[in-house]
C-alpha positions in Angstrom: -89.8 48.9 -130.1 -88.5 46.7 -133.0 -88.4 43.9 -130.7 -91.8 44.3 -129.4 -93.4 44.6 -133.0 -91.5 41.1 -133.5 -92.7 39.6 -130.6 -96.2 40.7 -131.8 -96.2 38.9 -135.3 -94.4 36.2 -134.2 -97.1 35.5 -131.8 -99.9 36.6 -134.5 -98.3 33.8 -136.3 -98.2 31.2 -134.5 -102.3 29.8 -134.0 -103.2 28.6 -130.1 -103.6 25.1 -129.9 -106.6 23.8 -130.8 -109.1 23.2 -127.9 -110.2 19.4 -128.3 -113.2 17.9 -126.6 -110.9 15.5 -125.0 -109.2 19.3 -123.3 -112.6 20.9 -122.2 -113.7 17.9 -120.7 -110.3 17.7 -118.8 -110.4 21.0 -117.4 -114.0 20.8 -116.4 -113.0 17.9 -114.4 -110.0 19.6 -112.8 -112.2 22.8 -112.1 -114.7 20.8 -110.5 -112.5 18.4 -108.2 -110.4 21.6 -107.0 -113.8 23.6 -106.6 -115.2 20.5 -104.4 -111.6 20.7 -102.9 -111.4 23.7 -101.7 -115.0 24.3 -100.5 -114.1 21.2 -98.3 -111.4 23.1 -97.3 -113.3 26.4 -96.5 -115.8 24.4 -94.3 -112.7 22.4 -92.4 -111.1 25.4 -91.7 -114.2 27.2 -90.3 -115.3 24.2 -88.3 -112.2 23.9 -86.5 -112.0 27.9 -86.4 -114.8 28.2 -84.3 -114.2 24.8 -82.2 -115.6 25.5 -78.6 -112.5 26.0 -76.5 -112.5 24.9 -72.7 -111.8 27.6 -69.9 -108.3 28.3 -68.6 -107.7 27.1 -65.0 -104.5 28.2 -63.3 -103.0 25.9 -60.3 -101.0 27.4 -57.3 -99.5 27.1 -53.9 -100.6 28.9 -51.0 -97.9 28.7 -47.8 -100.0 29.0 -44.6 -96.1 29.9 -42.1 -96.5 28.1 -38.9 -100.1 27.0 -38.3 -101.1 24.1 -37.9 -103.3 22.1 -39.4 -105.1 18.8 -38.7 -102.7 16.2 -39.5 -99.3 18.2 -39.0 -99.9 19.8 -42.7 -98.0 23.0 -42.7 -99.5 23.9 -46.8 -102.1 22.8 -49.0 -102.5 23.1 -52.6 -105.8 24.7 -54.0 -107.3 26.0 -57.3 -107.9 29.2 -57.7 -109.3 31.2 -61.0 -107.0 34.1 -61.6 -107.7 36.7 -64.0 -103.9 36.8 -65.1 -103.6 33.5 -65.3 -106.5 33.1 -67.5 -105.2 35.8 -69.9 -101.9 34.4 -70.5 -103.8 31.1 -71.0 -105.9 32.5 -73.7 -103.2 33.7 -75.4 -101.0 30.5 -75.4 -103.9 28.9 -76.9 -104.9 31.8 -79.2 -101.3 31.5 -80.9 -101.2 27.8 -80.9 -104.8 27.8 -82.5 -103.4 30.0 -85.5 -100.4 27.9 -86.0 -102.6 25.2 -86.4 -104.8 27.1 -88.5 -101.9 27.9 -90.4 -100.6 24.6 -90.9 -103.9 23.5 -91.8 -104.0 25.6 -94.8 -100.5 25.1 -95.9 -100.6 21.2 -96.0 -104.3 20.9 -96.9 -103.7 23.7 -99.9 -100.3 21.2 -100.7 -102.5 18.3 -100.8 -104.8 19.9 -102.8 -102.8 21.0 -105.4 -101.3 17.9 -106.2 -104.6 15.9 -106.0 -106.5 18.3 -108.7 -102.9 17.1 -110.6 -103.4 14.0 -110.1 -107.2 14.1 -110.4 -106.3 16.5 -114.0 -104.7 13.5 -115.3 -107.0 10.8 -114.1 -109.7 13.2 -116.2 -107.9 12.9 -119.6 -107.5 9.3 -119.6 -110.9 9.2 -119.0 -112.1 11.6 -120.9 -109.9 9.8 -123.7 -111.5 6.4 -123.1 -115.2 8.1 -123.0 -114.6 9.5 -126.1 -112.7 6.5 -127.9 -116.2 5.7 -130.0 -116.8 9.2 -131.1 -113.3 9.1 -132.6 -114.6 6.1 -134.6 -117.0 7.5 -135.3 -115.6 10.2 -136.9 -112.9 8.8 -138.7 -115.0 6.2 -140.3 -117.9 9.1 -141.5 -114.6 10.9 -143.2 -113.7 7.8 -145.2 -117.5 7.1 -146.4 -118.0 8.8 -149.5 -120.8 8.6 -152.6 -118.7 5.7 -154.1 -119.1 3.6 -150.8 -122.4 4.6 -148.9 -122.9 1.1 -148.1 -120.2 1.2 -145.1 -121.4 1.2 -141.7 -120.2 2.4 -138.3 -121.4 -0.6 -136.4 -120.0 0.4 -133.0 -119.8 -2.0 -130.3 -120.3 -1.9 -126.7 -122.4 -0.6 -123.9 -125.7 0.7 -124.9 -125.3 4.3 -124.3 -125.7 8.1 -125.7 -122.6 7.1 -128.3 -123.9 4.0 -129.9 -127.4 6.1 -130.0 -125.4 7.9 -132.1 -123.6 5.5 -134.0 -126.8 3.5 -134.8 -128.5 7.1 -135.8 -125.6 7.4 -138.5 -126.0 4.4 -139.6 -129.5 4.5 -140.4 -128.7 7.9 -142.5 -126.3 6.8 -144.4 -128.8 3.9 -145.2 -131.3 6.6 -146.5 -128.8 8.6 -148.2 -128.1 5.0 -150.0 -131.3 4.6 -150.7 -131.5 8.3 -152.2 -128.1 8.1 -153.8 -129.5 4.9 -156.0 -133.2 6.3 -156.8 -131.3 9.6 -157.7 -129.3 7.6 -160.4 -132.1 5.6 -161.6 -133.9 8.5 -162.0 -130.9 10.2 -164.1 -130.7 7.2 -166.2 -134.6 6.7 -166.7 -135.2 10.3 -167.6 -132.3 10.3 -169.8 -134.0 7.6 -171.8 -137.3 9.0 -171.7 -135.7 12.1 -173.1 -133.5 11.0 -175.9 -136.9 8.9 -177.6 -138.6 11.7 -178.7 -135.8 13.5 -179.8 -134.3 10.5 -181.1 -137.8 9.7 -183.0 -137.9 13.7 -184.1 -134.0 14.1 -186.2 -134.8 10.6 -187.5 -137.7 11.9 -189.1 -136.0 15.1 -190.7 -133.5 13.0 -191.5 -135.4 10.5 -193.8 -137.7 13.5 -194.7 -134.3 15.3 -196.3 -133.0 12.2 -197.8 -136.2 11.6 -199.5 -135.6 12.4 -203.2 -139.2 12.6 -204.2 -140.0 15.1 -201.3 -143.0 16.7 -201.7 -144.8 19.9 -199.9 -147.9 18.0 -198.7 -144.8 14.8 -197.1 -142.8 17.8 -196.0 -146.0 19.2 -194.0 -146.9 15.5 -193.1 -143.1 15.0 -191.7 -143.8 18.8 -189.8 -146.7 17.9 -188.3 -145.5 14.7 -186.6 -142.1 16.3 -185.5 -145.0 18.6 -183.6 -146.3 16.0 -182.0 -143.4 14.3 -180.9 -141.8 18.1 -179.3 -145.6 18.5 -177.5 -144.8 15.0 -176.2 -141.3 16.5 -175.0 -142.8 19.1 -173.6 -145.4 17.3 -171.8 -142.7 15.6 -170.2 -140.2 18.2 -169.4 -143.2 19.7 -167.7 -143.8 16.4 -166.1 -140.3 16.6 -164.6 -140.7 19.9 -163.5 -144.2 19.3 -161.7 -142.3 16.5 -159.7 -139.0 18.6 -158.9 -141.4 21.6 -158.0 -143.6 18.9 -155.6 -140.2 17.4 -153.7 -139.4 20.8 -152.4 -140.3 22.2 -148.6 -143.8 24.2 -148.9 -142.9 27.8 -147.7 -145.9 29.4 -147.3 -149.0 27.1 -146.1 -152.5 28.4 -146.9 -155.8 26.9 -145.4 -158.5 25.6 -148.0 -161.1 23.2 -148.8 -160.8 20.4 -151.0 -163.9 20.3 -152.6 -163.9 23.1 -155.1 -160.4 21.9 -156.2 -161.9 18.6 -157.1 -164.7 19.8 -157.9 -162.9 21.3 -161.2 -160.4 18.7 -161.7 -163.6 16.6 -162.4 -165.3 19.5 -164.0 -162.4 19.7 -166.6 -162.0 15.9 -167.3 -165.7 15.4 -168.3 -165.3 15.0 -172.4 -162.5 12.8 -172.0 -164.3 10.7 -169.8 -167.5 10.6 -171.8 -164.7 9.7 -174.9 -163.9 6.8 -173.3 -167.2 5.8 -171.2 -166.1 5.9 -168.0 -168.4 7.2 -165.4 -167.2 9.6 -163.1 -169.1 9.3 -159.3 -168.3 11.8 -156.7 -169.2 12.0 -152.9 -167.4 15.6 -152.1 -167.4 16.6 -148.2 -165.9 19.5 -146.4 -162.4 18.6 -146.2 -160.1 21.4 -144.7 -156.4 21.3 -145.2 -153.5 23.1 -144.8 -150.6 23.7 -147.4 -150.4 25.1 -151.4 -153.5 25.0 -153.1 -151.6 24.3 -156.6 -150.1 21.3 -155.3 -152.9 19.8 -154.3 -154.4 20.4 -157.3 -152.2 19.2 -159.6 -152.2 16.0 -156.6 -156.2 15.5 -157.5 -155.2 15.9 -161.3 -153.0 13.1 -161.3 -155.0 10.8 -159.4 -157.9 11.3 -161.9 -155.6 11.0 -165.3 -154.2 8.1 -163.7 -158.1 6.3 -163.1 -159.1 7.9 -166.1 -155.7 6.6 -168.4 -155.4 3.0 -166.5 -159.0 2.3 -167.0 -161.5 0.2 -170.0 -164.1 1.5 -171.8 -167.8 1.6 -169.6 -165.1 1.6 -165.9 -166.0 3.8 -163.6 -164.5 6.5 -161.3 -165.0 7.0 -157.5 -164.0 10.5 -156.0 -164.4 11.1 -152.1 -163.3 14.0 -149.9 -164.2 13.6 -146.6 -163.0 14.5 -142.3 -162.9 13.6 -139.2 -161.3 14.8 -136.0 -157.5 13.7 -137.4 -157.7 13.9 -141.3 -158.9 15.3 -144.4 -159.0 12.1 -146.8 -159.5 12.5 -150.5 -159.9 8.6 -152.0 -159.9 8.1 -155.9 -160.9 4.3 -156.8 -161.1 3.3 -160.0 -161.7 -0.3 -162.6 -159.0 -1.0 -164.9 -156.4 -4.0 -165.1 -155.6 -5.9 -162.6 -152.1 -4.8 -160.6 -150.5 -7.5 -158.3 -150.3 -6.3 -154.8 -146.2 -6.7 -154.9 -146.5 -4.0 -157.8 -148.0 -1.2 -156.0 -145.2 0.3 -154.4 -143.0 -0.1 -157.5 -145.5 2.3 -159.1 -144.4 5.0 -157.0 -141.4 5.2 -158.6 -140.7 7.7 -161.0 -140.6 6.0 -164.7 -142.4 3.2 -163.5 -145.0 1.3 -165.5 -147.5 -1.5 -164.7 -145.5 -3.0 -168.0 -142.0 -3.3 -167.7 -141.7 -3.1 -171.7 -140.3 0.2 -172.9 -141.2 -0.8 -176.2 -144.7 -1.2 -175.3 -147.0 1.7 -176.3 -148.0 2.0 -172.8 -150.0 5.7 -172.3 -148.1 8.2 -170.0 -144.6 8.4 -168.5 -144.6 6.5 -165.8 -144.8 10.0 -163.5 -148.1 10.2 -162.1 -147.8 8.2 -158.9 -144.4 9.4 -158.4 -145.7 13.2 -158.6 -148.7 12.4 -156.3 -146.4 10.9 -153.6 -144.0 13.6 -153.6 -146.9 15.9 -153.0 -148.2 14.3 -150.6 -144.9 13.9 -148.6 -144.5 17.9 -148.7 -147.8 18.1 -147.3 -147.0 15.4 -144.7 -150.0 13.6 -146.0 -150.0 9.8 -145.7 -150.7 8.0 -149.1 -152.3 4.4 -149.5 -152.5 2.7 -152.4 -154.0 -1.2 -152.8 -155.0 -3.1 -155.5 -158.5 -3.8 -155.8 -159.7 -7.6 -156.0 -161.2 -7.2 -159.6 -159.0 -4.6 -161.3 -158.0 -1.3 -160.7 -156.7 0.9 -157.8 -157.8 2.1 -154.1 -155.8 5.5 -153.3 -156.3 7.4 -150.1 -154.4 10.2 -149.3 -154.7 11.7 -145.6 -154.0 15.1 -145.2 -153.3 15.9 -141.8 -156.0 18.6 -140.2 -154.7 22.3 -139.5 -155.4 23.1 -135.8 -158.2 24.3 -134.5 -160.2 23.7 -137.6 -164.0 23.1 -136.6 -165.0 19.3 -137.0 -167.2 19.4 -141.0 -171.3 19.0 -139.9 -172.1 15.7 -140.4 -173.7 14.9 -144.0 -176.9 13.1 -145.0 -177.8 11.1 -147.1 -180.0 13.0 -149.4 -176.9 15.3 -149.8 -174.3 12.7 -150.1 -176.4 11.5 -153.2 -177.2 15.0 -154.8 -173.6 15.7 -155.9 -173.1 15.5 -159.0 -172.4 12.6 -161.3 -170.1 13.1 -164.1 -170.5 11.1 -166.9 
């Protein structure tokens, strides 16, 4: 009993091998060649089984005494079928049939074994070859960390399943590269966005306390600034928020028009266009979408503080929403500066500004674009920004139709031109 119990942990402790690729593959091999093998043998040994076998003829003397026959022949040898004759016939060639049989299966099953050996072996070497690459492959993705994304596989040879492969981790780890490096811009931009108004907010208190002469009406003064500098902190934090909230998977997907969405984001900005006499002109079709209503709104937000904040006094704003069979297209153009066309792009990065100069009071945080093409990405929206010829911006985002949404009635012109104008 004691010795049992042993063999049981001693066997508990010790793990079974572990079952490689390179294994599996070997023993699918060897279970296929001995399966072929011995249905090969089956159908052999039935084919020569039931191999037609000729009649038995048996071949005797007949002694005819002492008559004669033509030409002084005193016997003659003839063929004659005899029932025993036949039997023991049979029987010879029933036994020798077996043996044969037999022999068939004994040498046949030999040669079988040792050719599913042979053919075991053959498998792992070339299972071991086949699978040379994907050891690369593996090895190399161990060694690539954070610190050295910019390794690549680069696998050589014939164009196949594992160089798909190869070239399909290469271009990820180019993306995660890519993501690594925005990530730690982003880190050190927002850390500096962060620390200003912080920075700007003790220095303040700090030359408010050292002031010997401080006064109740400089000590409100002093207050009321700090205010203004935590609402710009705020403004930003929420900023950041908005975009971390807009690069996230949407989890529930509702279906809704964009019109009254824009509708109020132009609704609400009407006083601080008219502050800074820009004209607001809006064309609004149906335009049916699929996805979170917020987002989109804070999308349409940002697009119109963006015209409305890049813009000069008596510019204009052009807001669209329209569909066809494909898309639902909202397009927000707008005059203002002009932007070289080799800028455009860069705007889309968080932090960004038209002027590189951080010490330049230039309005906003450099968030806006960068919010609006994360949304549009979660919505799987397509987003295109150019530069207009005389200042300003073009930006169309496509929103991809929901399925089997109806086609919007076509529009008029007497309705295109009755929407509102916002001034």
């Amino acid at each position: 009993m004691a010795l049992s119990d042993r063999l049981i942990r001693l066997a508990s402790r010790r793990p079974l091998p572990r079952r490689t690729l390179r294994l599996r593959l070997t023993m699918v091999y060897g279970c296929l060649f001995l399966a072929s093998g011995a249905g090969l043998l089956a159908i052999t040994y039935v084919l020569v089984a039931h191999a037609t076998v000729r009649p038995a003829y048996v071949r005797g003397s007949v002694d005819l005494g002492g008559a004669r026959l033509p030409h002084g022949h005193r016997s003659f040898s003839a063929t004659l079928h005899s029932s025993a004759g036949e039997a023991v016939v049979a029987s010879v060639i029933r036994g020798q049939r077996i043996s044969d049989l037999h022999q068939l299966v004994t040498w046949s099953g030999l040669a079988l074994a040792i050719m599913a050996i042979i053919a075991a072996g053959l498998g792992w070497v070339v299972a071991g070859r086949a699978l040379g690459p994907l050891r690369t492959i593996t090895a190399t993705t161990r060694e690539i960390s954070a610190t050295n994304l910019h390794r690549r596989l680069a696998l050589h040879g014939p164009d196949d399943e594992l160089k798909d492969l190869g070239e399909t981790i290469d271009a990820l780890l180019a993306r995660l590269e890519d993501s690594f490096q925005a990530q730690r811009a982003f880190v050190a931009n927002a850390s500096h966005e962060l620390r200003t108004p912080l920075t700007l907010s003790r220095a303040m208190l700090q030359f408010a306390l050292a002031d010997r002469a401080l006064t109740f009406d400089s000590l409100k003064a002093t207050c009321a600034e700090v205010l203004d500098a935590g609402a710009e902190h705020e403004q930003l934090l929420e900023a950041l928020l908005t975009l971390a909230q807009s690069q996230q998977r949407i989890d529930r997907s509702q279906t809704f028009d964009l019109v009254p969405i824009v509708q109020d984001v132009i609704r609400a900005r009407r006083k601080a266009a008219a502050a800074h006499n820009i004209t607001i002109h809006s064309a609004l079709h149906p335009a049916t979408v699929s996805g979170d209503p917020r987002l989109a709104r804070q999308l349409a937000s940002n697009l119109l503080d963006n015209a409305l904040l890049h813009n000069h006094p008596g510019g204009e704003i052009r807001v669209t929403t329209d569909a066809d069979a494909r898309d639902a297209t909202l397009v927000v153009q707008n005059t203002g500066p002009r932007v070289p066309a080799d800028e455009v792009q860069r705007l889309l990065q968080p932090f960004r500004r038209l002027d590189t100069d951080r010490t330049a009071q230039s309005p906003g945080h450099g968030l806006g674009l960068s919010i609006v093409a994360a949304i549009a990405a979660a919505h799987h929206a397509t987003l295109n920004i150019q530069a207009k010829r005389n200042g300003g911006l073009h930006i169309n985002v496509g929103f991809p139709k929901p399925p089997g949404s109806p086609h919007p009635p076509a529009v008029d012109k007497a309705q295109e031109l009755s929407l509102p104008v916002v001034r």
